[in-house]
C-alpha positions in Angstrom: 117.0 121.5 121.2 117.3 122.8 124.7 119.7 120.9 126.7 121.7 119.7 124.0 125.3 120.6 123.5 125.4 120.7 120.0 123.4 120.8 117.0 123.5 121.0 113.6 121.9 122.2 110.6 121.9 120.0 107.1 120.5 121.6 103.8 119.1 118.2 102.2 118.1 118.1 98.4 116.1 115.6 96.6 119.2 113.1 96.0 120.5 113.4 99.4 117.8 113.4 101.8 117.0 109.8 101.3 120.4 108.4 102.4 120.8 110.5 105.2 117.4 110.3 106.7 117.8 106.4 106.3 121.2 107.0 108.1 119.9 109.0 110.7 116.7 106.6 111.3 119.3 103.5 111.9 121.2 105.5 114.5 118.2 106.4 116.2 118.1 105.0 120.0 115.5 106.6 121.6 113.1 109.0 119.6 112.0 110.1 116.0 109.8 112.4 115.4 108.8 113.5 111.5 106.2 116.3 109.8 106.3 116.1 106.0 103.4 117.1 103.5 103.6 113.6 102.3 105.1 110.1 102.8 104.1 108.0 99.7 105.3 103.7 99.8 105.3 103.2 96.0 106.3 100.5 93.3 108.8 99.7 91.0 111.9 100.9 90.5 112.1 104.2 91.5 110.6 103.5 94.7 113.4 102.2 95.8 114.7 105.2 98.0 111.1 105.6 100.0 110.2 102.4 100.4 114.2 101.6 102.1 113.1 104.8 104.6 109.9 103.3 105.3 111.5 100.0 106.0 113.6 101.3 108.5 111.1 103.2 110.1 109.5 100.2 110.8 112.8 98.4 111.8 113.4 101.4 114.7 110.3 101.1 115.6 110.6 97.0 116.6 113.9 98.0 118.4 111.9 100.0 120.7 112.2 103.8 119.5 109.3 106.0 119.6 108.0 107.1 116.6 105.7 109.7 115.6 104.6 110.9 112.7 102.6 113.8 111.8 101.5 114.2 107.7 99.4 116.9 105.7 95.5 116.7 104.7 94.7 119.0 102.0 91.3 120.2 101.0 92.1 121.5 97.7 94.4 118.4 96.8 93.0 115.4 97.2 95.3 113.1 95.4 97.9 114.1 98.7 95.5 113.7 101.4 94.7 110.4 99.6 98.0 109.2 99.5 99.0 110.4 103.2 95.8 108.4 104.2 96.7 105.4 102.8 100.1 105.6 104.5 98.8 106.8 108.2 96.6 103.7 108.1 99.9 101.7 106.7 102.5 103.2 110.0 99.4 102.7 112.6 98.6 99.3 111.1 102.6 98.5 111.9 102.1 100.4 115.7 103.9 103.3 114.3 102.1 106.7 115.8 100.8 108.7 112.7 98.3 111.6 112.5 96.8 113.7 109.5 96.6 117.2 110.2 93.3 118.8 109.8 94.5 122.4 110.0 95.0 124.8 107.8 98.4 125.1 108.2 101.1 123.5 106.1 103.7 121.6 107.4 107.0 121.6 105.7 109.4 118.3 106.0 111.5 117.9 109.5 112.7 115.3 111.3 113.8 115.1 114.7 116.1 112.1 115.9 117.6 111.7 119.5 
């Protein structure tokens, strides 16, 4: 980011990114700002993970951080764009800023924290 004095680059894989997303959404004071090609709340046990992300998005967002969220709609896979749907209506229900992208352009996952 410009004006920043350092920044840094994380590789995240499947087992990590959880944990330090959640980590990085509790430290959050002022801003976060995520594109991902989905964000799906789930049940059971496995859900576990998401669902604890989710959860603190919604605890920064009562503490006052801005929160934005931008997520995928695709025309070819409609299982996705159902699912990123539901959970747009889910964040916006909870005044959490979230949009579906209508382009045709595909977003990979990043998050932005300050």
């Amino acid at each position: 980011m410009i004006g920043q004095k350092e920044s840094k680059i994380i590789a995240l894989y499947d087992e990590d990114f959880s944990n330090i997303v959640t980590g990085l959404i509790e430290r959050a004071k002022r801003k976060i700002y995520i594109t991902t090609y989905k964000l799906e709340p789930r049940k059971g046990p496995k859900a576990q993970r998401i669902n604890t992300l989710i959860k603190q998005l919604f605890l920064a967002g009562s503490r006052g951080v801005e929160i934005k969220i931008m997520l995928n709609f695709y025309e070819n896979h409609k299982a996705t764009s159902n699912i990123n749907w539901y959970a747009a209506r889910m964040f916006q229900k909870n005044g959490i800023a979230c949009k579906i992208s209508n382009h045709r352009q595909d977003f990979t996952s990043k998050a932005f924290f300050n």
